[in-house]
C-alpha positions as CSV (number, residue, x, y, z in Angstrom):
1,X,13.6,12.9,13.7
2,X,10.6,12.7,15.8
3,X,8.9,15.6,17.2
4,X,10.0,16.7,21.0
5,X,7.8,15.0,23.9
6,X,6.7,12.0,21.3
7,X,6.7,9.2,22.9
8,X,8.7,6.1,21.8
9,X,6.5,2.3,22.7
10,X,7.9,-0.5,21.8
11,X,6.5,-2.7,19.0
12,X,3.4,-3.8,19.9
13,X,2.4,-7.7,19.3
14,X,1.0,-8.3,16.2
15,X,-1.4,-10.7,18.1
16,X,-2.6,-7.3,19.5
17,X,-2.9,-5.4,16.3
18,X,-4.4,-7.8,15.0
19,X,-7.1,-8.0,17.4
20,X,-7.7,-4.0,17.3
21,X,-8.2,-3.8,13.4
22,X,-10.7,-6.8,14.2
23,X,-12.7,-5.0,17.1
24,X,-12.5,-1.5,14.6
25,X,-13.5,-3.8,11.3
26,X,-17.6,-2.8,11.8
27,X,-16.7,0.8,11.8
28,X,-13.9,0.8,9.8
29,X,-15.1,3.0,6.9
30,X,-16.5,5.4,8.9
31,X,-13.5,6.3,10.8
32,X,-11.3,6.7,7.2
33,X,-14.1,8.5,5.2
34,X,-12.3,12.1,5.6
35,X,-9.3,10.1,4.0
36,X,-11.1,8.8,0.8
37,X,-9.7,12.3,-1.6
38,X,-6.0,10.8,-0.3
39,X,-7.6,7.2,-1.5
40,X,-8.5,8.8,-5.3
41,X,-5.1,10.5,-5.4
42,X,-3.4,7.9,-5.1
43,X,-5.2,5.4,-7.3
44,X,-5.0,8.2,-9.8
45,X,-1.6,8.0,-9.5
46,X,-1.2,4.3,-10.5
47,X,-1.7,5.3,-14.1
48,X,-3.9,2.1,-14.4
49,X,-5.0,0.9,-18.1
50,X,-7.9,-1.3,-18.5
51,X,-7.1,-5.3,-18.6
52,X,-4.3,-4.7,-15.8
53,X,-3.7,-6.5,-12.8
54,X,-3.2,-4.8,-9.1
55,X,-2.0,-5.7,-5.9
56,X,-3.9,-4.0,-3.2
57,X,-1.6,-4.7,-0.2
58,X,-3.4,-4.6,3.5
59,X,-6.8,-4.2,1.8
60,X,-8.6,-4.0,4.9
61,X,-12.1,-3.7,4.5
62,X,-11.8,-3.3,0.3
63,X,-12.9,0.1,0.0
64,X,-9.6,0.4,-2.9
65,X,-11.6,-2.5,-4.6
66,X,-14.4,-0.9,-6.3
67,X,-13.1,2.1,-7.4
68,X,-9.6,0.0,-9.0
69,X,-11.9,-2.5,-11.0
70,X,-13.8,0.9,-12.5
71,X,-10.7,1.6,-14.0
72,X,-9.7,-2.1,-14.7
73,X,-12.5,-2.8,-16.7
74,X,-14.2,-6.2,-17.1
75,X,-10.9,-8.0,-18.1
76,X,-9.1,-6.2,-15.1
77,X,-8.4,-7.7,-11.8
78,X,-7.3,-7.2,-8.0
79,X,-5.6,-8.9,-5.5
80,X,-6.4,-8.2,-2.5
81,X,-3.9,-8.9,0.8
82,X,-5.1,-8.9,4.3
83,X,-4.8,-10.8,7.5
84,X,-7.5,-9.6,9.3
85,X,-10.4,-12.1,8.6
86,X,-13.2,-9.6,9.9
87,X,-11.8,-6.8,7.1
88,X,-11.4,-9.7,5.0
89,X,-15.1,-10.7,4.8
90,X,-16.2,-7.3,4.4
91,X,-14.4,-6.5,1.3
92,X,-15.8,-9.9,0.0
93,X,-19.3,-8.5,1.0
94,X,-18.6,-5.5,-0.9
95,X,-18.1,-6.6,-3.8
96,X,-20.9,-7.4,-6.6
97,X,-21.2,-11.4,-8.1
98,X,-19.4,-10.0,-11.5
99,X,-16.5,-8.4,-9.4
100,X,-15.8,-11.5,-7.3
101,X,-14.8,-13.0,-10.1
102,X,-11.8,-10.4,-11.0
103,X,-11.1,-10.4,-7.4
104,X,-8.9,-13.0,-5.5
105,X,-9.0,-11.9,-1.8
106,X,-5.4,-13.2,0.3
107,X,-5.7,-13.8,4.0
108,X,-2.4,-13.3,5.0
109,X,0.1,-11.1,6.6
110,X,2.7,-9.3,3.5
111,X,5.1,-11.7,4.2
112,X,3.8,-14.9,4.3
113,X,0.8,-14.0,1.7
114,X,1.0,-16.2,-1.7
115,X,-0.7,-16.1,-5.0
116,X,0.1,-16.9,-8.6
117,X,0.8,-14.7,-11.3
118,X,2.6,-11.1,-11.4
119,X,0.9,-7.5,-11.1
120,X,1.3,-4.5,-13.4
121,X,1.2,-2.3,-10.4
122,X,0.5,-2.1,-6.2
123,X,-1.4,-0.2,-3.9
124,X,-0.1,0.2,-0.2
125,X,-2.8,2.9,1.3
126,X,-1.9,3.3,4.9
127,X,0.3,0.1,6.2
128,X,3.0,1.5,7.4
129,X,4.1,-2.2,9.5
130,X,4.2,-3.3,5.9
131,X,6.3,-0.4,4.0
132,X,8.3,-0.7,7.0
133,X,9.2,-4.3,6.7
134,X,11.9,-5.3,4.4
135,X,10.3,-9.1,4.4
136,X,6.8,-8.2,3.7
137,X,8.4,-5.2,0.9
138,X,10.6,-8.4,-0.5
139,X,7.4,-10.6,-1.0
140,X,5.5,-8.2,-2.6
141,X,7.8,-6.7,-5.1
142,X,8.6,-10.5,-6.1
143,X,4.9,-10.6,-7.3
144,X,5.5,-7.1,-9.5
145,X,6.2,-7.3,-13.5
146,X,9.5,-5.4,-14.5
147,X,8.3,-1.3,-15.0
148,X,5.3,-2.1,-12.4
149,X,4.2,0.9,-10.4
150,X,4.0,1.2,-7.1
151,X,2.2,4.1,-4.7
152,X,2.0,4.2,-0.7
153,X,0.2,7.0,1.3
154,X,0.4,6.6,5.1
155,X,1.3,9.2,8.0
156,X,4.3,10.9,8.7
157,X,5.5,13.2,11.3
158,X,5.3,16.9,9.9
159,X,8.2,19.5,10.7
160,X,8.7,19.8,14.8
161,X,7.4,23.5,15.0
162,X,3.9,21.9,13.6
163,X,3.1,20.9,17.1
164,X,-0.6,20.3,16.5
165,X,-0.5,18.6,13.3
166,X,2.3,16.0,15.0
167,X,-0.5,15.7,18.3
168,X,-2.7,14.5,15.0
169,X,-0.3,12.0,13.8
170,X,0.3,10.9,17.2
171,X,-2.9,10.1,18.4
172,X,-3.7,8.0,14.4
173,X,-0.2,6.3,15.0
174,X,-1.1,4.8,18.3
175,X,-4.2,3.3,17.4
176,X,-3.5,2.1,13.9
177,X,0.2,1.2,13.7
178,X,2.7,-1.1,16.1
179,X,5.4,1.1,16.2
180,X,6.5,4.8,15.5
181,X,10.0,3.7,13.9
182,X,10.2,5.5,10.8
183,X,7.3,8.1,10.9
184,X,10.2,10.7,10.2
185,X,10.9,8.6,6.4
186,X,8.4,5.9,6.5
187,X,8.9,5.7,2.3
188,X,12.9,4.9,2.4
189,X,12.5,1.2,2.0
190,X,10.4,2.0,-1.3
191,X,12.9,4.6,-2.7
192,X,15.8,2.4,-2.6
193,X,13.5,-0.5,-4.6
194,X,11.8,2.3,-7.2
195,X,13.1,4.0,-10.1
196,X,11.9,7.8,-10.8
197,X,10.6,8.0,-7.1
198,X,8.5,11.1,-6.0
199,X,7.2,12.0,-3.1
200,X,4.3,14.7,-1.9
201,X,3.5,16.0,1.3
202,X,-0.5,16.1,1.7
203,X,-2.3,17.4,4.8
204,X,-0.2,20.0,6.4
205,X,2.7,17.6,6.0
206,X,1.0,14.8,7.7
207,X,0.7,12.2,5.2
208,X,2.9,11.1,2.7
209,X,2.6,9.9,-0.8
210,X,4.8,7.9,-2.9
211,X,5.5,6.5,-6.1
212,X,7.8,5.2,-8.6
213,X,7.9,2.4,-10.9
214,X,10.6,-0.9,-10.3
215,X,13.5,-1.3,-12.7
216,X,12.9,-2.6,-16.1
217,X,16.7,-4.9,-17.2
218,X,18.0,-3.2,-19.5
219,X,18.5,-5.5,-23.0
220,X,21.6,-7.4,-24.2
221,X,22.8,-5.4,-26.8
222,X,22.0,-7.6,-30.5
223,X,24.9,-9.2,-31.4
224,X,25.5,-8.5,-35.6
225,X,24.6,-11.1,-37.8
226,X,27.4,-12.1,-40.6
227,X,26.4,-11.9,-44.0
228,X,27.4,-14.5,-46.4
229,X,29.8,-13.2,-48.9
């Protein structure tokens, strides 16, 4: 449950976030450089192999971009999905002639985003509106290969007695995210689409991180051949 006192808004209109990750876009990077070790971790935690493809879901600005091709390789590549247009063009910016072409950039919301091909793995760093939508979870898991992995860091509400850590959370939650629904378990739409699903509790139990891997079928047993006799 939420912490005592929290306050409750309503879902705000996407019009509206929308328009604040635009206005924050120039100073974007800057305001999530004390969460670039979370970043590593959980790109580390991908288990990427070189040649692979990645979904980097709500990309934002791209910082995920350059440190995913490094472990890509040349013959790697990324797709990146965002609707904001500003973020958009600045993860374009950011990325080198060579890398634009291992890099096919998406501006779209989750739900509604479309591109060919399936992924060996996905990235959702901080979108909670997307983890927390079963549309936008549906779309992107239809783009994932049997066995893909899948890791998601974002906030969460810490236990009630950590009063200040929660007045943290708080304060990031209203300017970043439409809604608190679900900051108690904001990973329980993942766990219930991922197989050997784990998750850690990072800053004082502030942020989550997730991961698991989707379902591989299981094989038709071989029917026996007959032998001649």
């Amino acid at each position: 449950m939420a912490p005592p006192h929290a306050p409750t808004p309503k879902p705000a209109d996407p019009r509206g976030m929308l328009a604040l990750y635009r206005a924050r876009s120039a100073h974007y990077d800057e305001e999530l450089a004390p969460f670039e070790p979370l970043r590593t971790a959980a790109i580390e935690r991908l288990r990427l192999h070189p040649g692979q493809t990645v979904l980097d879901v709500g990309c934002g600005t791209g910082l995920s971009l350059p440190p995913l091709l490094q472990r890509l390789g040349p013959r790697g590549r990324v797709i990146g999905i965002e609707q904001c247009p500003d973020m958009l063009a600045l993860a374009r910016e950011r990325l080198t002639p060579a890398q634009q072409h291992q890099v096919t950039l998406v501006q779209a919301g989750a739900e509604q985003a479309r591109w060919r091909g399936l992924a060996d793995a996905a990235l959702l760093h901080f979108t909670h509106d997307i983890v927390r939508r079963e549309a936008a979870l549906d779309n992107v898991f239809a783009h994932l290969r049997p066995g893909a992995r899948v890791v998601a860091t974002g906030l969460q509400w810490a236990p009630p007695w950590a009063w200040a850590v929660n007045a943290f959370v708080l304060g990031a939650a209203l300017y970043s995210i439409s809604s608190l629904d679900g900051l108690d378990r904001p990973w329980n739409g993942l766990e219930k689409r991922l197989e050997d699903f784990e998750v850690t509790h990072e800053w004082m139990g502030s942020v989550y991180m997730a991961s698991g891997h989707l379902p591989v079928p299981a094989r038709p047993p071989r029917r026996p051949q007959r032998v001649a006799v």
